[in-house]
C-alpha positions, 0 to 999 in steps of 0.5 A: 902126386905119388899116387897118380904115378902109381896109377900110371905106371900100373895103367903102363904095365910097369909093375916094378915102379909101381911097387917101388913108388908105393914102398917109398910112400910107405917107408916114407910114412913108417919113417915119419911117425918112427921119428914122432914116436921117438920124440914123444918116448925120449921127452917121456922118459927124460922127464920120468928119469928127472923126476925119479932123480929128484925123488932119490934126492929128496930121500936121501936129505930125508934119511940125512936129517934123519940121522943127524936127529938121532946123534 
């Protein structure tokens, strides 16, 4: 386990793998959750973006028929 590897080289002296070994860890799960984040705001905005697409079509067959009524 990563941790244990941290404890060890620490128990060694070994600052700099020690350091190395938890950066990994830590970039590891800033990664992980950047790429979570992510898939949640792009389906978000996707279906945002879709929906807003949907209302300006709809307004337009409105102002459409709209106009067809008034000639």
């Amino acid at each position: 386990m990563s941790t244990d590897n941290i404890i060890q080289h620490l128990l060694n002296g070994d600052i700099t793998s020690a350091k190395m070994e938890t950066e990994n860890i830590i970039y590891n799960k800033i990664q992980n959750e950047l790429e979570a984040t992510t898939r949640l705001v792009t389906s978000e905005v996707y279906e945002d973006s879709v929906g807003v697409a949907g209302m300006i079509k709809q307004n337009m067959i409105e102002r459409e028929s709209t106009k067809d009524d008034d000639s």
